[in-house]
C-alpha positions as a printed Julia matrix, in Angstrom:
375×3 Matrix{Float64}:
 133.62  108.41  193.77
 135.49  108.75  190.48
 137.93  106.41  191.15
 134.84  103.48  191.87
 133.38  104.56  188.61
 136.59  104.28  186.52
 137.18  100.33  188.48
 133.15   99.96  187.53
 133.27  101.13  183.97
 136.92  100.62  182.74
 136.36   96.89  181.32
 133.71   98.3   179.44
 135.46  101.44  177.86
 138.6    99.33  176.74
 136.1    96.86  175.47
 134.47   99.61  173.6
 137.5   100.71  172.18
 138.88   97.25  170.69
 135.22   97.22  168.72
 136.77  100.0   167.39
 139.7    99.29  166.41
 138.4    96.16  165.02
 135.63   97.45  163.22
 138.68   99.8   161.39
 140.87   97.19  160.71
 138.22   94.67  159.53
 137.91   95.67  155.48
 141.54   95.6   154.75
 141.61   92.35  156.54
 138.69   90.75  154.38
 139.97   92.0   151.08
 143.25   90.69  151.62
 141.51   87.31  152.73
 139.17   87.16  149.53
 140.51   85.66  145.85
 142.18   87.94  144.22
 141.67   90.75  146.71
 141.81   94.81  145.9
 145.27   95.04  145.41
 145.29   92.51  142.6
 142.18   93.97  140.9
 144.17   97.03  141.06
 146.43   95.17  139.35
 144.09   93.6   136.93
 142.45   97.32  136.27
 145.91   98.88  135.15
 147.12   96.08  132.83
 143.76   96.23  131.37
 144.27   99.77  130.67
 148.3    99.53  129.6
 146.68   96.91  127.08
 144.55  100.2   126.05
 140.94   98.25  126.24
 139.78  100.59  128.37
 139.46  104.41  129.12
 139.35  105.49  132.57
 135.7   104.5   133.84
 135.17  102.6   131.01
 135.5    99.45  133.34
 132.56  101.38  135.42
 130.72  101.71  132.69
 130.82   98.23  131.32
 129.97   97.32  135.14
 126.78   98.89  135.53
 125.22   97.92  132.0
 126.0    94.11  132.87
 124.26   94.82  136.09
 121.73   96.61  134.29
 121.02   93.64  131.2
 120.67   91.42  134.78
 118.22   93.13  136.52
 116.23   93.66  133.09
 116.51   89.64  132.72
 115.59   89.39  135.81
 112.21   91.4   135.29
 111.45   89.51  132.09
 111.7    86.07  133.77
 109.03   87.79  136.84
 106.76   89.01  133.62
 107.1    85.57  132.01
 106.1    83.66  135.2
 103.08   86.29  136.09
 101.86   86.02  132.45
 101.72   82.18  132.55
 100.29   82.01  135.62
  96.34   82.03  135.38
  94.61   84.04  137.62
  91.37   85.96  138.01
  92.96   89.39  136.35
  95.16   86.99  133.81
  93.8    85.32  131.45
  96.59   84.63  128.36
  97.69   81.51  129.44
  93.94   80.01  128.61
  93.92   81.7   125.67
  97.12   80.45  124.55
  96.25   77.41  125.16
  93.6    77.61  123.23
  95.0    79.23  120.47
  97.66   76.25  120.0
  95.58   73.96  117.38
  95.3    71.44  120.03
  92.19   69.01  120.56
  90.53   68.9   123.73
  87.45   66.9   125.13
  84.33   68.3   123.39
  81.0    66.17  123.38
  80.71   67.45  119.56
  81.86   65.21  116.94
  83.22   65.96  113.99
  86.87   66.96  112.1
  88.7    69.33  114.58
  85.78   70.14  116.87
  88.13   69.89  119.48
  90.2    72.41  118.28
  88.57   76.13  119.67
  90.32   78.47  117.7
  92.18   77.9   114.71
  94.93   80.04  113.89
  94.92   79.78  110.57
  91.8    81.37  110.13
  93.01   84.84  110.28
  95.82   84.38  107.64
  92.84   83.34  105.38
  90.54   86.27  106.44
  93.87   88.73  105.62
  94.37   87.39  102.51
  90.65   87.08  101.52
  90.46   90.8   102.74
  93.6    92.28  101.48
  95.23   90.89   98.06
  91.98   88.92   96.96
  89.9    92.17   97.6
  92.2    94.61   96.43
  94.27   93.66   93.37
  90.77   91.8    92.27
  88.65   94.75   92.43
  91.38   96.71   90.3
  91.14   94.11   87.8
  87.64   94.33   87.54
  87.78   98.16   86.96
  90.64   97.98   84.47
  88.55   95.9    82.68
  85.63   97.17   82.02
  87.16  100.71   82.03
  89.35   99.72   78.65
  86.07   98.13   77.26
  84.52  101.4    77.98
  87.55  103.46   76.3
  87.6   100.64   73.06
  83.3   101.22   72.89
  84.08  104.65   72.48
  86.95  104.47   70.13
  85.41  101.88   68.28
  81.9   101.87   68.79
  80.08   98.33   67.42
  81.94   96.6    64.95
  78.45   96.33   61.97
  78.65   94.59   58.6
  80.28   96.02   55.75
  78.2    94.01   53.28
  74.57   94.27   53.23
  72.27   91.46   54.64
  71.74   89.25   51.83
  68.81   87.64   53.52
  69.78   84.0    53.4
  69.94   82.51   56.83
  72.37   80.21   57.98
  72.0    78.31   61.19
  74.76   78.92   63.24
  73.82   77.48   66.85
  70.89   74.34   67.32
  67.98   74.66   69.85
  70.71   72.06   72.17
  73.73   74.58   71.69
  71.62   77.47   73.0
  69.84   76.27   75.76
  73.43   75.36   77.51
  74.56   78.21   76.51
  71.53   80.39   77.96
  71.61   78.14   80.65
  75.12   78.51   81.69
  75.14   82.05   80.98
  72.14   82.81   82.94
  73.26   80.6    85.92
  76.86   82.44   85.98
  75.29   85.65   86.32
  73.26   84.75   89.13
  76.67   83.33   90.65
  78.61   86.79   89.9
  76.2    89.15   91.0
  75.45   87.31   94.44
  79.57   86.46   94.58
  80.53   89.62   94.22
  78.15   90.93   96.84
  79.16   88.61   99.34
  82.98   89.86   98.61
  82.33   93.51   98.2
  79.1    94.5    98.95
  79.57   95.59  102.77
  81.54   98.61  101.65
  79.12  100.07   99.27
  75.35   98.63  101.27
  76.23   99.27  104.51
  76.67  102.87  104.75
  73.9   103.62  101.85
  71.04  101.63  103.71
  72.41  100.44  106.61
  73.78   96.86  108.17
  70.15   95.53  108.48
  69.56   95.75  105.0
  73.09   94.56  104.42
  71.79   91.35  106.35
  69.05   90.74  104.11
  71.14   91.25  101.05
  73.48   88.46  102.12
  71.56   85.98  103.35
  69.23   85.67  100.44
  72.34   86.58   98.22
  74.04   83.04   99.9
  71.18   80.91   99.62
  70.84   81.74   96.02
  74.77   81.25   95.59
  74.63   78.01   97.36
  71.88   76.36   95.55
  72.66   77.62   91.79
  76.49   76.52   91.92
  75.56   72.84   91.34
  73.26   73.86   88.42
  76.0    76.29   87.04
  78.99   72.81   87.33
  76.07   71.14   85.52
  75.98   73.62   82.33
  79.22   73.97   82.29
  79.72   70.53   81.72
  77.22   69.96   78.74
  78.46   72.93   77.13
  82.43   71.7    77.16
  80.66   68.29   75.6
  78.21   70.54   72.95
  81.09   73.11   72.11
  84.53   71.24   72.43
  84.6    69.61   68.97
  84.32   73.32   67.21
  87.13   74.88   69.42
  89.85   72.75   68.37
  93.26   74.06   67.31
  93.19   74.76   63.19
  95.84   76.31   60.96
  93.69   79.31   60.43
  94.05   79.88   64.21
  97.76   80.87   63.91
  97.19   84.04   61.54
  94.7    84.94   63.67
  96.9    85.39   66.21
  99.81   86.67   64.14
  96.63   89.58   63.08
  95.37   90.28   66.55
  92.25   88.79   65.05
  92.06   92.21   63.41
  90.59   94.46   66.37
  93.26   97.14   65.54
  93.74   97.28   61.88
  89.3    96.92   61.36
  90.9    94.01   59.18
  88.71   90.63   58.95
  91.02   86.9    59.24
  89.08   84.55   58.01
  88.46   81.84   60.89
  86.09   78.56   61.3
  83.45   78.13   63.24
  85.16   80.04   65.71
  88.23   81.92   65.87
  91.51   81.97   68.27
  89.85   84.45   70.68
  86.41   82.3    71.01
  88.45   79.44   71.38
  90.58   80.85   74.37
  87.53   81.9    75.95
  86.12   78.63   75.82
  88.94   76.86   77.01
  90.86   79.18   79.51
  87.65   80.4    80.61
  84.65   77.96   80.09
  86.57   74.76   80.64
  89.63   75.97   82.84
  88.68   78.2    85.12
  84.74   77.18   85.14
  85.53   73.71   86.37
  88.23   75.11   88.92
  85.04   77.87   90.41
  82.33   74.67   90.41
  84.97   72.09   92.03
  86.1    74.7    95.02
  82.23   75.63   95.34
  81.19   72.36   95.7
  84.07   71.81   98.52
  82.08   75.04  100.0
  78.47   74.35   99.58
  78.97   71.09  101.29
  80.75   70.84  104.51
  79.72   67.41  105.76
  82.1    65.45  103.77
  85.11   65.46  106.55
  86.75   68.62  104.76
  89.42   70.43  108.07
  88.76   73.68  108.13
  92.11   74.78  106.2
  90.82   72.31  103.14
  88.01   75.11  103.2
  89.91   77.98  103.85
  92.01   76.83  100.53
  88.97   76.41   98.78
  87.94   79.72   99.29
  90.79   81.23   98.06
  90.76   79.44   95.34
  87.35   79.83   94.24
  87.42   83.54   95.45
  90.6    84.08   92.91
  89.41   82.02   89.9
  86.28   83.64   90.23
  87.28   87.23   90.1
  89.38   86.2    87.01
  86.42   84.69   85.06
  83.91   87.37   85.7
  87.06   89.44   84.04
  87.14   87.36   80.95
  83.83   87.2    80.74
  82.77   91.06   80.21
  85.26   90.61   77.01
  82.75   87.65   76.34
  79.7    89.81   77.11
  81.27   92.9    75.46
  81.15   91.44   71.96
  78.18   88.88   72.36
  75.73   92.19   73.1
  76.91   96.13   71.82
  80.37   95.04   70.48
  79.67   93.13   67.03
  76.73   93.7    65.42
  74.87   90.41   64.79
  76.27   88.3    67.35
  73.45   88.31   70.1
  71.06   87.67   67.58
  72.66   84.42   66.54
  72.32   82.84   70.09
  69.04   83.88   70.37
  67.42   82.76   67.3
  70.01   80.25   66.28
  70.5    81.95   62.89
  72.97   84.49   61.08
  72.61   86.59   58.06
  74.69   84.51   55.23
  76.81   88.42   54.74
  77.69   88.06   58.53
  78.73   84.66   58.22
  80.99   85.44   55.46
  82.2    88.56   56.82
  83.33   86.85   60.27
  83.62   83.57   59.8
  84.67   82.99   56.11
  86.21   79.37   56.75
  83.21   77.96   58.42
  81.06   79.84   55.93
  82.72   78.13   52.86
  82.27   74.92   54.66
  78.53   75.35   55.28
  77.75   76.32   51.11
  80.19   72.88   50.2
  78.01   70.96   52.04
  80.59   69.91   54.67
  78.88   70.75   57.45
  75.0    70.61   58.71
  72.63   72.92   59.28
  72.08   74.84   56.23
């Protein structure tokens, strides 16, 4: 019986064991057959480390983080192709799309209505929220907080001389109405400006957003519809006031005299002096002009402007605004509590002859020749 199963089964044990042998003998066979088999990246590994690039296992090492930057590769590319394929749970590739600037089909018509989101836009909110907001509002404080500091030092600056009396028209029914007229208009435009920047930190959490709603809407209406009016104004009074503010010899010891603010010391001047004339130029003329132009690209919209023309505009009018409302408390300073005298002249049109004399001793000299109307 044993000797039927060894003739039965004997082809199949020495088949068996040839697998075997073959299956043992099969590795060194295959790395001798591939490029550059073991034996020379033996050799490869100790010339590398005779050449001393390498510590033992560094060549491990270097091995497994070039597999590693791989397989990280490998994962990015699978993220990038999820994340630009759209799907139900993925929506960024619309989005980018959307967010390129690109036109698409729209049955609106107008400049960049094709476009659905404009980058851009948040730059300008940023810089309208952060720099604009910020370094303006310090302005503003500095500002009136050294007025504050010089009304207290200083208190008004009053007439050394008695009245005498004798009035002296200083400003004609013409002169004062544009001046009332822009003055009263540029209020309007800083208080409702100024809200519009600012006032959502201060009205919101006293009454509450609804209130806040109110504020702004009427504030923007009246904002919107006064501009024009104030670019109007501003106009006349460059054409009523220019003539007077003209550079004049007397102008240049003013200056060299700080127009006298520190030493209490009078320079005599013209009509008006070196800081007048600033105001009326840098302020009035300059930046007036550059606040009514950029409103007016703002208060109308239908002329074809892109959206970044208005964004521009903004910042414009936003920053030449904040720094006219700055020069303009100086203005307002000295035209109300800071000279006595002065806010009477606009309103009545008149100054005491003393004050004249006392302030503006050029002009005043000029008037008693004869030279110059309105005695």
């Amino acid at each position: 019986m044993s000797t039927s199963f060894m003739r039965r089964n004997g082809r199949g044990v020495l088949l068996a064991l040839a697998l075997w042998l073959l299956a043992l003998a099969a590795p060194a066979v295959l790395a001798q057959a591939e490029p550059g088999g073991e034996q020379q990246q033996r050799q490869l590994r100790e010339q590398t480390r005779q050449r001393g690039e390498f510590q033992p296992g560094e060549e491990i090492r270097q091995s497994e983080q070039v597999r590693q930057r791989e397989q990280a590769g490998q994962r990015e590319q699978t993220r990038q192709r999820e994340r630009e394929r759209a799907g139900p749970l993925n929506d960024a590739p619309m989005w980018r799309q959307a967010r390129s600037g690109e036109e698409f089909f729209t049955t609106v018509r107008g400049p960049e209505t094709g476009v659905l989101i404009q980058s851009e836009g948040n730059t300008w909110r940023q810089l309208r929220n952060g720099p604009i907001k910020q370094y303006g509002s310090v302005l503003l404080l500095v500002v009136l907080l050294a007025l504050a500091v010089f009304y207290a030092v200083k208190g008004m600056i009053r007439l050394h001389a008695a009245p005498t009396g004798h009035r002296i028209q200083r400003f004609s029914v013409f002169e004062r109405v544009v001046h009332w007229g822009t003055a009263i208009t540029f209020v309007l435009l800083a208080v409702t400006g100024l809200a519009i920047l600012f006032a959502k930190h201060f009205v919101a959490p006293l009454l509450g957003h609804d209130a806040l709603g109110v504020l702004l809407v009427v504030g923007k209406n009246i904002h919107n519809y006064i501009g024009p009016v104030f670019l109007m104004f501003t106009v006349l009074m460059i054409i009523a006031f220019a003539r007077d503010n003209l550079w004049e010899a007397s102008d240049r010891v003013w200056i060299r005299k700080g127009g006298g603010f520190i030493s209490g010391e009078h320079v005599p001047s013209g009509r008006f002096n070196f800081g007048e004339k600033a105001w009326f130029w840098g302020g009035v003329a300059f930046l007036g002009l550059i606040v009514a132009g950029s409103g007016l690209v703002l208060d109308f919209p239908n002329f074809g402007q892109l959206r970044v023309t208005m964004q521009w505009a903004n910042v414009i009018h936003a920053t030449a605004s904040i720094l006219l409302i700055a020069l303009s408390f100086g203005h307002i300073y000295l035209g109300t509590i800071g000279l006595e005298g002065a806010y009477r002249a606009m309103r009545t049109g008149y100054v005491d002859e003393a004050w004249a004399k006392e302030h503006h001793a050029l002009w005043h000299d000029e008037m008693k020749a004869g030279k110059l109307p309105g005695r």
